[in-house]
C-alpha positions as a Python dict, from the first residue, in 0.01 Angstrom:
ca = {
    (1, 'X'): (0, 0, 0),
    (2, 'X'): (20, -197, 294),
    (3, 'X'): (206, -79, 609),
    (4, 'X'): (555, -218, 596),
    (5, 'X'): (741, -284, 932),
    (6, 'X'): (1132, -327, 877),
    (7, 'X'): (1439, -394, 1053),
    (8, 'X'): (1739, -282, 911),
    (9, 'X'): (2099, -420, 1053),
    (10, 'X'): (2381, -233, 968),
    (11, 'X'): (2711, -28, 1099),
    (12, 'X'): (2690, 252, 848),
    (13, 'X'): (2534, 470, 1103),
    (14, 'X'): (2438, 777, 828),
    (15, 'X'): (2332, 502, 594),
    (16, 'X'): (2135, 261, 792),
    (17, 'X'): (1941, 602, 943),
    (18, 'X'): (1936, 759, 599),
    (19, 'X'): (1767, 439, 442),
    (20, 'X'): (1526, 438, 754),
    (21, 'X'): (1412, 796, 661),
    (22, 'X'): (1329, 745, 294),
    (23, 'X'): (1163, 431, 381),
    (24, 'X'): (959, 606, 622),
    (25, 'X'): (862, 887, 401),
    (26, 'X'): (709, 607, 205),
    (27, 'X'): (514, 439, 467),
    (28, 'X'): (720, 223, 584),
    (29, 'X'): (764, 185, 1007),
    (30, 'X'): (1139, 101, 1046),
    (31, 'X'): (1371, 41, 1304),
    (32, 'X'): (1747, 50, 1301),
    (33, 'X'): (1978, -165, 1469),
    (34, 'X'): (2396, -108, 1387),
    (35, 'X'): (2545, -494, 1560),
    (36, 'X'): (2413, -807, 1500),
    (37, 'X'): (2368, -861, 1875),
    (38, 'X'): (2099, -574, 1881),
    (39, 'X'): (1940, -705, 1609),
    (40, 'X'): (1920, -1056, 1716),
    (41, 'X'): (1777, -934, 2042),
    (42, 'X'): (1565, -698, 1805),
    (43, 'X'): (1439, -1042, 1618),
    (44, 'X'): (1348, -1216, 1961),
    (45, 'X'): (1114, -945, 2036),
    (46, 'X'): (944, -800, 1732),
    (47, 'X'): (820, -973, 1420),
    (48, 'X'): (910, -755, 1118),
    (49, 'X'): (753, -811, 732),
    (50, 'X'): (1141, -819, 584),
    (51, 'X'): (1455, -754, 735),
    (52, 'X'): (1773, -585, 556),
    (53, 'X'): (2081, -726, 634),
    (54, 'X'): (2464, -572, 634),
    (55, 'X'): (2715, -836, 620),
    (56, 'X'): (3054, -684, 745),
    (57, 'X'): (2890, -621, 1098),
    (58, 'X'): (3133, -524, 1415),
    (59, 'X'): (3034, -830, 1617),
    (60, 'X'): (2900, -1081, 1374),
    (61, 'X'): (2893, -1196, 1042),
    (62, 'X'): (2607, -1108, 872),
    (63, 'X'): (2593, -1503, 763),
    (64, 'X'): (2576, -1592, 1108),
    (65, 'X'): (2298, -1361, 1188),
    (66, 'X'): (2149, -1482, 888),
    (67, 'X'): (2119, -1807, 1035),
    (68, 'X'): (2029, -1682, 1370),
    (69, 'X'): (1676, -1481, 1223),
    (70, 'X'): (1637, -1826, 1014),
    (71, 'X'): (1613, -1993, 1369),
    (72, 'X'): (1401, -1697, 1513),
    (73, 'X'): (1139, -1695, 1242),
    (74, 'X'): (1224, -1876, 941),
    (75, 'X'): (919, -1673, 702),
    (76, 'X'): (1095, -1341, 768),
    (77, 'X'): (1240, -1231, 419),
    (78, 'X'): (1555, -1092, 483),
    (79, 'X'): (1730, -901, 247),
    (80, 'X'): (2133, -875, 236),
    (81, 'X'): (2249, -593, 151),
    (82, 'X'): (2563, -513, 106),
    (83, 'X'): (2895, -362, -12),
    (84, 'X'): (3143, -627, -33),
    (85, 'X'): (2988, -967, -79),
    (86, 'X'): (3141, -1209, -247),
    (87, 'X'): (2998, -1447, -482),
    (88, 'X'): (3035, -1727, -213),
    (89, 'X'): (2876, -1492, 36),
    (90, 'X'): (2586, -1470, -164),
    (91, 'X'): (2549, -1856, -230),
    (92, 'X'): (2572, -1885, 162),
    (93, 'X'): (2305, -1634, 198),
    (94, 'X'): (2088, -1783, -41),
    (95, 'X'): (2156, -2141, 65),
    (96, 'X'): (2082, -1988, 417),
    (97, 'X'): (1715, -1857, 305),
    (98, 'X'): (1793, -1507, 260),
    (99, 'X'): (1492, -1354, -14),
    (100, 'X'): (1777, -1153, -202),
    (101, 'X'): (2155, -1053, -224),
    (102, 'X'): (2166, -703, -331),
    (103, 'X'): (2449, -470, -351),
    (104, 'X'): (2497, -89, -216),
    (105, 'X'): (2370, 170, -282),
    (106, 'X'): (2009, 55, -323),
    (107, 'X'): (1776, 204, -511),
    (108, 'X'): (1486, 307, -315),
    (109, 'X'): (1242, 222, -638),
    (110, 'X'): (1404, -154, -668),
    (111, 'X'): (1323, -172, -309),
    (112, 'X'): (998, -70, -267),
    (113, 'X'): (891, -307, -594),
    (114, 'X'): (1068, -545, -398),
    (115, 'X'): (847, -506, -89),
    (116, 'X'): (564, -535, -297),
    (117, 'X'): (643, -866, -484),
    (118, 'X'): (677, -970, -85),
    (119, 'X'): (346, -857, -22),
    (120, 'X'): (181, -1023, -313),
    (121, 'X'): (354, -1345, -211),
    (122, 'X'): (285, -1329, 146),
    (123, 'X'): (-94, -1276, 71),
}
């Protein structure tokens, strides 16, 4: 399996590092930003194979980060992941580009099948 480099954007400090640490136990180099302000700055810097994406973020709406990463690098699949997304968030998200609209808690398995349907595409 290829190396997978991820960026994961979310507030839920024990989650967001929790999800980091499975991910990593499975190959995967991630890094962990909890505003959308870090991330975007994040996004600017580094180019990541798929991004995860909260929504309810303390400084931004994960929509309008969405469309920030879009503008940064519009092939980066990014993933929104969340625990209270509406259906009309998810038809923004999708309309937006996002790859998927999943809801918490994710199953690590889903995920990493997920990564590899990426993969396959991408290749």
């Amino acid at each position: 399996m290829k190396h997978f480099r991820i960026l994961i954007i979310d507030d839920e400090v024990r989650f967001a590092d929790m999800l980091a640490k499975r991910l990593q136990l499975r190959g995967c180099d991630c890094r962990v930003c909890y505003s959308g302000k870090e991330a975007l700055a994040q996004v600017e810097k580094e180019t990541y194979f798929l991004i995860l994406l909260d929504l309810h973020l303390p400084d931004i709406y994960g929509v309008e980060v969405l469309t920030k990463i879009k503008m940064i690098n519009r092939t980066t699949p990014v993933i929104v992941l969340t625990g209270h997304g509406t259906e009309k968030d998810r038809q923004a998200c999708m309309a937006l580009g996002a790859y998927a609209f999943m809801h918490k808690p994710l199953s690590i398995d889903t995920f990493m099948s997920i990564l590899e349907d990426i993969q396959e595409v991408s290749t």
